[in-house]
PDB file of N, CA, C and O in Angstrom:
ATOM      1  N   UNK A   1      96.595 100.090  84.398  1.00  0.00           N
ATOM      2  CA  UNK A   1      95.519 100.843  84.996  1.00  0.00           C
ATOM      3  C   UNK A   1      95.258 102.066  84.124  1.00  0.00           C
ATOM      4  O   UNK A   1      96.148 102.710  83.569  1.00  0.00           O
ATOM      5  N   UNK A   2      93.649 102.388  84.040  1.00  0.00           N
ATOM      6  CA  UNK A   2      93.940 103.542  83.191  1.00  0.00           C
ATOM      7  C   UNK A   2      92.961 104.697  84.206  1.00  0.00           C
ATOM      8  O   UNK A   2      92.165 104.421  85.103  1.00  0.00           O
ATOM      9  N   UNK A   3      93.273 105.722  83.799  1.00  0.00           N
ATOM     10  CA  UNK A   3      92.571 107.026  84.506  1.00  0.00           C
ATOM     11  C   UNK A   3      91.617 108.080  83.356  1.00  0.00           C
ATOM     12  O   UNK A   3      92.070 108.732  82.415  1.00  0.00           O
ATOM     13  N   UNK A   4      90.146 107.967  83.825  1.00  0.00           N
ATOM     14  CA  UNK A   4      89.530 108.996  82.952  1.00  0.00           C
ATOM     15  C   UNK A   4      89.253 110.020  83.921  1.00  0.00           C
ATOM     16  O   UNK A   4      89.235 109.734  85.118  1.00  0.00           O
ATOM     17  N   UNK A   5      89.042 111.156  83.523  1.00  0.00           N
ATOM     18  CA  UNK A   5      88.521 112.412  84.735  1.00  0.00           C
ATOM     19  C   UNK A   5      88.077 113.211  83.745  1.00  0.00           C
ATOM     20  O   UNK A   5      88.546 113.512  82.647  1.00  0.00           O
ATOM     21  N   UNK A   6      86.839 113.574  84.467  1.00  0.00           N
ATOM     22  CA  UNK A   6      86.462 115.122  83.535  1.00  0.00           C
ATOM     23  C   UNK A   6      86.280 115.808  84.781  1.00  0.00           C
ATOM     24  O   UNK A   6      86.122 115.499  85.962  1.00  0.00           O
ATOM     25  N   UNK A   7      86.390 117.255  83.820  1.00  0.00           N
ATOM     26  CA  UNK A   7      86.868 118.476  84.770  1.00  0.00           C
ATOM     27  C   UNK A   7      86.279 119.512  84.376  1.00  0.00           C
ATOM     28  O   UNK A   7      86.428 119.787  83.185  1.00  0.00           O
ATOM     29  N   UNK A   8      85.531 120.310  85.115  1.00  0.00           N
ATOM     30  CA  UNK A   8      84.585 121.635  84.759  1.00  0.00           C
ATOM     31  C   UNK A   8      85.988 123.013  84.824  1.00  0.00           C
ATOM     32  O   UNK A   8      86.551 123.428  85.837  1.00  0.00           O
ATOM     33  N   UNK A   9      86.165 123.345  83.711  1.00  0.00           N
ATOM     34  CA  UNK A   9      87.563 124.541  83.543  1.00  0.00           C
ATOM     35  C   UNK A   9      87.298 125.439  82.389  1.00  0.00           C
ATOM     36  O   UNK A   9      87.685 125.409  81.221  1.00  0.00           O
ATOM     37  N   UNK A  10      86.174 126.615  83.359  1.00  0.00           N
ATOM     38  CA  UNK A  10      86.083 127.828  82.562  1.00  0.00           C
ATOM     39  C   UNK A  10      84.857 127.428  81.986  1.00  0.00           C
ATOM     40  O   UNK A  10      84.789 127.744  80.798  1.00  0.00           O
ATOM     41  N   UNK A  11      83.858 126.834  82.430  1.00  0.00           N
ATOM     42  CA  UNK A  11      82.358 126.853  81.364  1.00  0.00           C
ATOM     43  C   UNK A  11      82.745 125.513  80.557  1.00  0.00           C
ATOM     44  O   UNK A  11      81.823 124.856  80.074  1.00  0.00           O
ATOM     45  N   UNK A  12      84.126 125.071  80.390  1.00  0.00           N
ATOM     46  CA  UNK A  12      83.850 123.620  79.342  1.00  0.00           C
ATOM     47  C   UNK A  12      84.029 122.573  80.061  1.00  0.00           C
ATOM     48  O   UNK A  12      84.013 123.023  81.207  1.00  0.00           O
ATOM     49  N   UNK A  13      84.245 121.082  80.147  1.00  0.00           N
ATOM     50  CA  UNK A  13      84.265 120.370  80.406  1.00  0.00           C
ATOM     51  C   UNK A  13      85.956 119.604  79.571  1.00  0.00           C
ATOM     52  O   UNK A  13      86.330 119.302  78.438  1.00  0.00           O
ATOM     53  N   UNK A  14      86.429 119.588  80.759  1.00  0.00           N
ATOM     54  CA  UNK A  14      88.169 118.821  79.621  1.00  0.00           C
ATOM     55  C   UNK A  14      87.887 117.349  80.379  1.00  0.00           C
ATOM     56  O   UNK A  14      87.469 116.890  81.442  1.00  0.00           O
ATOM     57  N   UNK A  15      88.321 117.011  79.302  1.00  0.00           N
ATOM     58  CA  UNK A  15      88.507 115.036  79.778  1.00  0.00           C
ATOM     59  C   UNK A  15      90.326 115.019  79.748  1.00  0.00           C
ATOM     60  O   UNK A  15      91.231 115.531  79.089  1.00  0.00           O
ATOM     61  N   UNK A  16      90.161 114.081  80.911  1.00  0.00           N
ATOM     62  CA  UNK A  16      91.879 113.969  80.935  1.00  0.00           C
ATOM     63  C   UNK A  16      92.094 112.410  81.096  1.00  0.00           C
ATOM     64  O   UNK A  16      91.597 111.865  82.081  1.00  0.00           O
ATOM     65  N   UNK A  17      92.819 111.654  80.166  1.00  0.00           N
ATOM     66  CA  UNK A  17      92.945 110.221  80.240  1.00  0.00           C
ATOM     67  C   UNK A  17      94.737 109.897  80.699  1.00  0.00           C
ATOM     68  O   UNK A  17      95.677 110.561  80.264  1.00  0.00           O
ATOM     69  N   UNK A  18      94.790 109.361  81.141  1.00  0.00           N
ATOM     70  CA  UNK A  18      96.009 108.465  81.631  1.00  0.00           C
ATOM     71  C   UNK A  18      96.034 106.690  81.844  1.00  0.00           C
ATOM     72  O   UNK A  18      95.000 106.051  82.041  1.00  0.00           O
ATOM     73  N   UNK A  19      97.216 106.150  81.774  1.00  0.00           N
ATOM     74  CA  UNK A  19      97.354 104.898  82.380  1.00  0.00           C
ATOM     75  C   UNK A  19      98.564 104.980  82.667  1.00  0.00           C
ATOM     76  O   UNK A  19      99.225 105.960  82.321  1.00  0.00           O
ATOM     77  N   UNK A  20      98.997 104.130  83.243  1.00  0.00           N
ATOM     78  CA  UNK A  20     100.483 103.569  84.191  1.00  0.00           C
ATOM     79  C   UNK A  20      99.657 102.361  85.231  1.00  0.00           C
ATOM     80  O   UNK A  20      98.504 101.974  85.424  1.00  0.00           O
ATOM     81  N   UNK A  21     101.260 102.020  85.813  1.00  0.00           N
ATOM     82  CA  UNK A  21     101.471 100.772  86.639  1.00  0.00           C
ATOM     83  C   UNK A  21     101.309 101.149  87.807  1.00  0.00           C
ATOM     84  O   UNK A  21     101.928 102.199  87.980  1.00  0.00           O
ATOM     85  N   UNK A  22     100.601 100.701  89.011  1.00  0.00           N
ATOM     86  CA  UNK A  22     100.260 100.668  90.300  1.00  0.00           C
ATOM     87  C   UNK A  22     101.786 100.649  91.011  1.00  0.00           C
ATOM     88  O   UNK A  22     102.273  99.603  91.439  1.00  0.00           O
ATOM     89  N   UNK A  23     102.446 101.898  91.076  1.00  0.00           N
ATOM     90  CA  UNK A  23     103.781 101.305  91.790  1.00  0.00           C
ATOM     91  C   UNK A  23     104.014 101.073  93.526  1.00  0.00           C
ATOM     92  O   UNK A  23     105.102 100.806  94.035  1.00  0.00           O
ATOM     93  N   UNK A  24     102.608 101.260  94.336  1.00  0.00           N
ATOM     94  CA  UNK A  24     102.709 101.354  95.351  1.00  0.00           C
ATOM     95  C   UNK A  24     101.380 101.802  95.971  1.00  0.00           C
ATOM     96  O   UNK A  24     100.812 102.793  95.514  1.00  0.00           O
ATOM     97  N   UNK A  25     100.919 101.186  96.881  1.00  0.00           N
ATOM     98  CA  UNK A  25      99.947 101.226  97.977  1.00  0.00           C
ATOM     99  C   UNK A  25     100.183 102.381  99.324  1.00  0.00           C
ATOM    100  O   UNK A  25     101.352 102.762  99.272  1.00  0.00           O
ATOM    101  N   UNK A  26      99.624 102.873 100.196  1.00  0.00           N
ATOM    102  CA  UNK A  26     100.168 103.616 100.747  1.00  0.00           C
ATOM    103  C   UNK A  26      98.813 104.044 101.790  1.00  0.00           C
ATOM    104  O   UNK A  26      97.804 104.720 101.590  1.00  0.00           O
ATOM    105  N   UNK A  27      99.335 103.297 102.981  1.00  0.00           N
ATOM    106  CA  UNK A  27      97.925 103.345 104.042  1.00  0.00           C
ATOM    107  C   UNK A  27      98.475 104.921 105.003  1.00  0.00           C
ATOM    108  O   UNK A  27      99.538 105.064 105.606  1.00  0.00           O
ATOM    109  N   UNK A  28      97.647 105.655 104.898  1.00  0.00           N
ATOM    110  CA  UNK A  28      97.999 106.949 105.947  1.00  0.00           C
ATOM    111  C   UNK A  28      96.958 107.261 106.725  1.00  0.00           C
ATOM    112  O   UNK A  28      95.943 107.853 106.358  1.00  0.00           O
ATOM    113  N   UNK A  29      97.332 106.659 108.366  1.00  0.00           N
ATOM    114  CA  UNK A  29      96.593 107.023 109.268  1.00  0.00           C
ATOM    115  C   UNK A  29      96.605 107.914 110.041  1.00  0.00           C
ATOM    116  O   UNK A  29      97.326 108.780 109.545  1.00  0.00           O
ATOM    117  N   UNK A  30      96.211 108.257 111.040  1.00  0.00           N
ATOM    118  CA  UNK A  30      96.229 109.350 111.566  1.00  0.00           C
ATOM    119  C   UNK A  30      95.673 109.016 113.391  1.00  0.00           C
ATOM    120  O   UNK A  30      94.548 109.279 113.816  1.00  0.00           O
ATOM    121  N   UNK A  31      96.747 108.428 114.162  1.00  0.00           N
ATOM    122  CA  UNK A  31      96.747 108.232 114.972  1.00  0.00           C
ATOM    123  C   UNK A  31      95.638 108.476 115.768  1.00  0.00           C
ATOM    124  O   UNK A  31      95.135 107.614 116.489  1.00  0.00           O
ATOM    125  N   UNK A  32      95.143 109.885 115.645  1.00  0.00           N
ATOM    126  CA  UNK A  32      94.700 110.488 117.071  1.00  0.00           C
ATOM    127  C   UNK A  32      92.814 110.256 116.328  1.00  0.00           C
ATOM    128  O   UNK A  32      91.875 110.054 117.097  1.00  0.00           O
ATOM    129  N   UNK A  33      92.627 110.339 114.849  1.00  0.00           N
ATOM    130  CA  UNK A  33      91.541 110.222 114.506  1.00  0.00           C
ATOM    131  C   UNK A  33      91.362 108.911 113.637  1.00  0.00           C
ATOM    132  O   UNK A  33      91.358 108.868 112.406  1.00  0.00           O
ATOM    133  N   UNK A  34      91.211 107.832 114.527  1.00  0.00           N
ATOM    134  CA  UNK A  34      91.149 106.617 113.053  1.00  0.00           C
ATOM    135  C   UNK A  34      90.428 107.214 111.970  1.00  0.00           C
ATOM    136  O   UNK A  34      90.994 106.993 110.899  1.00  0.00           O
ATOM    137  N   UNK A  35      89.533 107.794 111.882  1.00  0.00           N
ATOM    138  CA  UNK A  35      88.299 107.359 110.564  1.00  0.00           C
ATOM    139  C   UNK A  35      88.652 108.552 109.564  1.00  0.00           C
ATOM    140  O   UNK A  35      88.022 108.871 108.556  1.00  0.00           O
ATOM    141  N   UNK A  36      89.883 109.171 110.113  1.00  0.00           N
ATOM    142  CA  UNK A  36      90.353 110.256 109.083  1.00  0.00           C
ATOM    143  C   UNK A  36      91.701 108.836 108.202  1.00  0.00           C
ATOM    144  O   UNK A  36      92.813 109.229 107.849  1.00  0.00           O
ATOM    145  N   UNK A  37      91.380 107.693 108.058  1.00  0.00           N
ATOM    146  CA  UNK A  37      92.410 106.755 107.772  1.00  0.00           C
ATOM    147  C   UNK A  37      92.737 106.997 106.390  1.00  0.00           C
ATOM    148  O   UNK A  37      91.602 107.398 106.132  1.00  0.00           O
ATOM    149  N   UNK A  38      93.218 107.073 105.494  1.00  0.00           N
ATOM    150  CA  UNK A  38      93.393 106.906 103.686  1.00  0.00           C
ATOM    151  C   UNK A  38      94.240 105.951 103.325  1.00  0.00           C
ATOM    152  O   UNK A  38      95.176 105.355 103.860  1.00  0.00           O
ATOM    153  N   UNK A  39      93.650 105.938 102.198  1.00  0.00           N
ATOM    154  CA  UNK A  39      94.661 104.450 101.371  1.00  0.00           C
ATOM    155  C   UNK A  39      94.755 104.995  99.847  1.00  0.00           C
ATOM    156  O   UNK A  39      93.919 105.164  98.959  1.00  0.00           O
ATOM    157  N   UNK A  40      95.975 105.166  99.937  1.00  0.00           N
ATOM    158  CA  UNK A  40      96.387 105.833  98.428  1.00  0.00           C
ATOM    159  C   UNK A  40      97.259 105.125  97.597  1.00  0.00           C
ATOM    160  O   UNK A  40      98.412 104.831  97.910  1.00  0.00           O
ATOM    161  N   UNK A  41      96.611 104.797  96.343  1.00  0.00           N
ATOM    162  CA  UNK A  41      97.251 104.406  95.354  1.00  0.00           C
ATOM    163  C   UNK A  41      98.210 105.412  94.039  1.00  0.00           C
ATOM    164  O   UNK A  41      97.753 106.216  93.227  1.00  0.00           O
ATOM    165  N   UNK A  42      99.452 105.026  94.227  1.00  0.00           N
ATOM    166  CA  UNK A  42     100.295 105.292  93.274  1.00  0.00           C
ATOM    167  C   UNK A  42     100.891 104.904  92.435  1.00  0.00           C
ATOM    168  O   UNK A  42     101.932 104.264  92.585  1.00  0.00           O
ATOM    169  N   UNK A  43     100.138 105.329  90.833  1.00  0.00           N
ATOM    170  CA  UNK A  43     100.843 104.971  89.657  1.00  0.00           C
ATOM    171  C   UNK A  43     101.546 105.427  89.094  1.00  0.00           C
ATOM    172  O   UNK A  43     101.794 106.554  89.521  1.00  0.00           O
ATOM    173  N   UNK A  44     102.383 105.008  87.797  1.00  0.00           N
ATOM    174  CA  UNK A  44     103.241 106.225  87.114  1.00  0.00           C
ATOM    175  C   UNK A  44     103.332 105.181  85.923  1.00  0.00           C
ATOM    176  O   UNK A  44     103.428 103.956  85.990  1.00  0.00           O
ATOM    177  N   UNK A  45     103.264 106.182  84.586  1.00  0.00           N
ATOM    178  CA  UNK A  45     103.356 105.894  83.625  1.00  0.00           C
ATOM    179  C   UNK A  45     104.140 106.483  82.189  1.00  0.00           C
ATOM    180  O   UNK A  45     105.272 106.742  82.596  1.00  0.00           O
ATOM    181  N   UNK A  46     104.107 106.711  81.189  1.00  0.00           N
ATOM    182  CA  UNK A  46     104.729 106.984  80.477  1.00  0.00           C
ATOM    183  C   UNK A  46     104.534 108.852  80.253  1.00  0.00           C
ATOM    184  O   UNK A  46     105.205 109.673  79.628  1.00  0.00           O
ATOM    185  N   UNK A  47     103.517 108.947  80.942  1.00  0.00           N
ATOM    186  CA  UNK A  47     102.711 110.578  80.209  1.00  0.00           C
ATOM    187  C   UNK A  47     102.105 110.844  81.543  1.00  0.00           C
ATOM    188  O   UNK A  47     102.050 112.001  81.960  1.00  0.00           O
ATOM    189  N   UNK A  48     101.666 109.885  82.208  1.00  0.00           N
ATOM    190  CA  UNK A  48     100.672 110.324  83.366  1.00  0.00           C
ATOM    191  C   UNK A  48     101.430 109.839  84.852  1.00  0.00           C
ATOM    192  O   UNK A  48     102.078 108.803  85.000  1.00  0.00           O
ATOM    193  N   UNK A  49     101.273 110.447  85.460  1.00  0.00           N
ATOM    194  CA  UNK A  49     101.115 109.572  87.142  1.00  0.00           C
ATOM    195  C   UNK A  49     100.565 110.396  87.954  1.00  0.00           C
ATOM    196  O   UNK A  49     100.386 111.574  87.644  1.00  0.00           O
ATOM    197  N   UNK A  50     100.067 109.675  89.609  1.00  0.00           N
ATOM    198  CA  UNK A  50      99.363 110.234  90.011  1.00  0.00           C
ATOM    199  C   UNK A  50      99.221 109.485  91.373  1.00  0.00           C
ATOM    200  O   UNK A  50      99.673 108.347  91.490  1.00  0.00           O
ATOM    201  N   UNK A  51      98.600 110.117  92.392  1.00  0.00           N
ATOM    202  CA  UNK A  51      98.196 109.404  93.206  1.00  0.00           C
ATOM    203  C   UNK A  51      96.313 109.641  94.001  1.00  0.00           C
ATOM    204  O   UNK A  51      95.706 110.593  94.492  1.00  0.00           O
ATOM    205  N   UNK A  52      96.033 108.335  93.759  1.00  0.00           N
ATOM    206  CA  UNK A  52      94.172 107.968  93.852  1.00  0.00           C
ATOM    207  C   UNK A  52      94.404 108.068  95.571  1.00  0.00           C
ATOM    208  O   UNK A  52      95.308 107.425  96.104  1.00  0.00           O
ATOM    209  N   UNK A  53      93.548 108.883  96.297  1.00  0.00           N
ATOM    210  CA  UNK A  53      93.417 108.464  97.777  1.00  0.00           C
ATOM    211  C   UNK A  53      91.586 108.051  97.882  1.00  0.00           C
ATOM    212  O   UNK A  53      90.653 108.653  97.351  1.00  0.00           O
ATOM    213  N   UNK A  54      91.563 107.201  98.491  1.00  0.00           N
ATOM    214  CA  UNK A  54      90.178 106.475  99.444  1.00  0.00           C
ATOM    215  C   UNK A  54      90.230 106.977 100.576  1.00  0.00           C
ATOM    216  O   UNK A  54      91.264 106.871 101.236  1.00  0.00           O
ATOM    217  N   UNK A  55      89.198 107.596 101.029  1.00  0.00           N
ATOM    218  CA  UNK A  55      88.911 107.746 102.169  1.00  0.00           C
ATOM    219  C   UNK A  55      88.475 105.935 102.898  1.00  0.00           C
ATOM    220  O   UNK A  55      88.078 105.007 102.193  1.00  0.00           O
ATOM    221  N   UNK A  56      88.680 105.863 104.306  1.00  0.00           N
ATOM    222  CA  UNK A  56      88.176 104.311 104.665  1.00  0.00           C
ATOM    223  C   UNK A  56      87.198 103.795 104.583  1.00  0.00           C
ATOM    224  O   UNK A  56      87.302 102.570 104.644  1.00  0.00           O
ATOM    225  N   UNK A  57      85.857 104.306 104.421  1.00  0.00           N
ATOM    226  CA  UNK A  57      84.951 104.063 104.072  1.00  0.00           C
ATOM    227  C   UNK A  57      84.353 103.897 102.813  1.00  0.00           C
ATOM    228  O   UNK A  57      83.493 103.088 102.462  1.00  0.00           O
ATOM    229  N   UNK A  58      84.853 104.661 102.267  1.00  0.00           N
ATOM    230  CA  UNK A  58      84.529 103.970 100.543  1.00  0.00           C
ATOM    231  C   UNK A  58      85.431 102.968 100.206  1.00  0.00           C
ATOM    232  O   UNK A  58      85.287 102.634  99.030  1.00  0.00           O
ATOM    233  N   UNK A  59      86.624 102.140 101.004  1.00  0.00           N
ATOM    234  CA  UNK A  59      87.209 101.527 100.498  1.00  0.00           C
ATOM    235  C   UNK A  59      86.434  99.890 101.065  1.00  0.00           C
ATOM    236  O   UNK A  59      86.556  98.791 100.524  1.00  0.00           O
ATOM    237  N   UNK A  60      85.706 100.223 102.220  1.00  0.00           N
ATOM    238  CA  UNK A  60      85.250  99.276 103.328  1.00  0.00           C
ATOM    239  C   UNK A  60      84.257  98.898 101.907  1.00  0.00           C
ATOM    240  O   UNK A  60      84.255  97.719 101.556  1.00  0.00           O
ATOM    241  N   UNK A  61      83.435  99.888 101.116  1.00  0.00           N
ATOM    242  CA  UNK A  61      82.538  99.991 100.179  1.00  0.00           C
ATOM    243  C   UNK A  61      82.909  98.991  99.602  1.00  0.00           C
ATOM    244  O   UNK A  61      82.510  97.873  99.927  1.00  0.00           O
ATOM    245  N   UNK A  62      83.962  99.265  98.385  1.00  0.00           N
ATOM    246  CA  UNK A  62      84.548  98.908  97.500  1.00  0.00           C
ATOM    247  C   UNK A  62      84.879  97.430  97.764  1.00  0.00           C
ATOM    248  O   UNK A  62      84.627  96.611  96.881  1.00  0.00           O
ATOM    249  N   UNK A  63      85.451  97.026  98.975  1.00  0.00           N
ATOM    250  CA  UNK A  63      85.652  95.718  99.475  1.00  0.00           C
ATOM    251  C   UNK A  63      84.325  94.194  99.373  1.00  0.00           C
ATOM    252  O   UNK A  63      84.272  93.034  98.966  1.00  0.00           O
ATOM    253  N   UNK A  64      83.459  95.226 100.049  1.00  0.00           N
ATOM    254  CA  UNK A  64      81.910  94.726 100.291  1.00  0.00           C
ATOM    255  C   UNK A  64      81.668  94.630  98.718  1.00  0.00           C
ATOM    256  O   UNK A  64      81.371  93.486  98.376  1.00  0.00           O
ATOM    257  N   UNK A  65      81.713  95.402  97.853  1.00  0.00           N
ATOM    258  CA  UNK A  65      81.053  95.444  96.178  1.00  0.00           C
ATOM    259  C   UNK A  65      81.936  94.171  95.654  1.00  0.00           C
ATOM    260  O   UNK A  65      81.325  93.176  95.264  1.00  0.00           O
ATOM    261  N   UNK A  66      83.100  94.184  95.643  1.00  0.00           N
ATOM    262  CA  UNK A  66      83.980  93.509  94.671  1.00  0.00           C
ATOM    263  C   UNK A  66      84.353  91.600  95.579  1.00  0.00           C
ATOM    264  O   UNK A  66      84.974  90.679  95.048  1.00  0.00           O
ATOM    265  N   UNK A  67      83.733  91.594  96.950  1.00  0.00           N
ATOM    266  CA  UNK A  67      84.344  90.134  97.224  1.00  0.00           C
ATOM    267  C   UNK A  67      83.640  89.060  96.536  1.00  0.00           C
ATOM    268  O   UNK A  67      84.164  88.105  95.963  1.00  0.00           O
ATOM    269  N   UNK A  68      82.405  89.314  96.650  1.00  0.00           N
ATOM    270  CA  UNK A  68      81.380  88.007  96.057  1.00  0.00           C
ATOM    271  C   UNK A  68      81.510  87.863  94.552  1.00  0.00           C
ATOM    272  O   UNK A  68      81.115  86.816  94.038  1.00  0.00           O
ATOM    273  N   UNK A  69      82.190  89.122  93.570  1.00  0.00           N
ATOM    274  CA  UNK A  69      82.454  88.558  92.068  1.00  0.00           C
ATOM    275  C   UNK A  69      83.815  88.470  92.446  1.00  0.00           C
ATOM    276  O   UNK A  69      84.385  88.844  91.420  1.00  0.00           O
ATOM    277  N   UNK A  70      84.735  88.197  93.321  1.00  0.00           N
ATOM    278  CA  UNK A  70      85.920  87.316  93.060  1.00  0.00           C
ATOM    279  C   UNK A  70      86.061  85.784  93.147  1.00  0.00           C
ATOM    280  O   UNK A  70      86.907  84.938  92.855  1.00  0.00           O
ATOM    281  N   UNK A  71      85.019  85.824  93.606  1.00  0.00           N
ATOM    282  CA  UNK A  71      84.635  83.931  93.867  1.00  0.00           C
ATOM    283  C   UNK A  71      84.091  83.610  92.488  1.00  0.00           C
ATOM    284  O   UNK A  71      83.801  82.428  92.307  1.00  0.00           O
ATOM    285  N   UNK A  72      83.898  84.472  91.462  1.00  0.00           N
ATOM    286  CA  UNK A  72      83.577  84.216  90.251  1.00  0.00           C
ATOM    287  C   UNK A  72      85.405  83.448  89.222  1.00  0.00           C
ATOM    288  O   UNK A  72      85.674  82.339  88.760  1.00  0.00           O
ATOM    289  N   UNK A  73      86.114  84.649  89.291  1.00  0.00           N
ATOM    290  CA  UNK A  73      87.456  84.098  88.704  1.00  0.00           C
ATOM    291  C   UNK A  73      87.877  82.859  89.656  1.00  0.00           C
ATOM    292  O   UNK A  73      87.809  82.808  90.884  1.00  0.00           O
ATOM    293  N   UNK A  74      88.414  81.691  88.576  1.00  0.00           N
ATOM    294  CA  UNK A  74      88.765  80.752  89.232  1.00  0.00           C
ATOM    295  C   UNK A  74      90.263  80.751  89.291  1.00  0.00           C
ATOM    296  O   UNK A  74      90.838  79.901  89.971  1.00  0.00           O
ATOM    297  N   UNK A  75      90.828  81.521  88.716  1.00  0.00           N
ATOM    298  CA  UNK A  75      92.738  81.880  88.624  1.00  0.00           C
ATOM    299  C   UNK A  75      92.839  83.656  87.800  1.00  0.00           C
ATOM    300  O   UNK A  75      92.086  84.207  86.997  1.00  0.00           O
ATOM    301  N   UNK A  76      93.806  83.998  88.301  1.00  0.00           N
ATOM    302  CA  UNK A  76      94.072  85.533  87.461  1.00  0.00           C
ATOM    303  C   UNK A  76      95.595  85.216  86.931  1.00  0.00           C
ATOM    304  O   UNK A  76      96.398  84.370  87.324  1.00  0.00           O
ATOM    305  N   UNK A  77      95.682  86.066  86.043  1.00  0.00           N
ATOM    306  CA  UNK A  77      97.395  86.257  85.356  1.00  0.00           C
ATOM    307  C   UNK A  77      97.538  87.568  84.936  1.00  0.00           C
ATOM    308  O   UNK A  77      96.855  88.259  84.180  1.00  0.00           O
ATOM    309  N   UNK A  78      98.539  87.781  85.557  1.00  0.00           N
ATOM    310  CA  UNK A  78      98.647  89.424  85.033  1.00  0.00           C
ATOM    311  C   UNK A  78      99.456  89.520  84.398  1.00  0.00           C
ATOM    312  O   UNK A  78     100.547  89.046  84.717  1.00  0.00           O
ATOM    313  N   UNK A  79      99.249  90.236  83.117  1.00  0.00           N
ATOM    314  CA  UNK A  79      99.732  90.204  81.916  1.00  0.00           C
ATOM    315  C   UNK A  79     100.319  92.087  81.806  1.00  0.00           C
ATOM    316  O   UNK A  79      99.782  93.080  82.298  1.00  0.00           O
ATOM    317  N   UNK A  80     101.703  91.966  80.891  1.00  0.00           N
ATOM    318  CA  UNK A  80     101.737  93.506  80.947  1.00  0.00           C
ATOM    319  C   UNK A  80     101.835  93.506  79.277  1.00  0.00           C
ATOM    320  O   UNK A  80     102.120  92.542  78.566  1.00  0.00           O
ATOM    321  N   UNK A  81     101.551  94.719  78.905  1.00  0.00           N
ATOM    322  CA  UNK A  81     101.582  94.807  77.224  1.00  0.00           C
ATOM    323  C   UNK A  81     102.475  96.205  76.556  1.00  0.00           C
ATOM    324  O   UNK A  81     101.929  97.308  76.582  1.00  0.00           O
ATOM    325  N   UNK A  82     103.469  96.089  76.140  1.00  0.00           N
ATOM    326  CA  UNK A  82     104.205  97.239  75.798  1.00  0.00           C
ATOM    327  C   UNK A  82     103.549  97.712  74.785  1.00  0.00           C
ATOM    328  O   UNK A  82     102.953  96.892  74.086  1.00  0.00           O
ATOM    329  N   UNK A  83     103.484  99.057  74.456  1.00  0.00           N
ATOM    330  CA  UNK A  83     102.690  99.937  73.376  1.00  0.00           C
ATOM    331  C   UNK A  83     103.676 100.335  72.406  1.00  0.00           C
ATOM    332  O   UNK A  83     103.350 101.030  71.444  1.00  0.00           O
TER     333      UNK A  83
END
């Protein structure tokens, strides 16, 4: 997985790149308010780690965007590549 971000710090713009391995999923709800729900992804890598949170609704998004091109791949293999 890799991570780009740019960041407004002091008038410039810094780009910050990372990658690492998805080491964990991580659903955090919140009993009393479902729609405050998150789903956070945690990677870690050689230089970078981090953790991505979704709010539930952009993930409901994300779900809806990405099902109809998975009926495109007819098999996946996940491959890892040492640097």
């Amino acid at each position: 997985m890799n991570v780009k971000i740019k960041k407004r710090f002091s008038k410039k713009i810094i780009r910050i790149e990372g990658s690492g391995e998805i080491k964990e999923i991580l659903l955090k709800e919140d009993f009393l308010n479902q729609k405050n729900a998150l789903v956070q992804i945690c990677f870690r890598g050689e230089d970078a780690s981090g953790i991505i949170e979704f709010p539930q609704e952009e993930i409901k998004d994300l779900i809806k965007e990405l099902k109809p091109k998975l009926k495109l791949l007819k098999g996946t293999k996940v491959m890892k590549f040492k640097k």
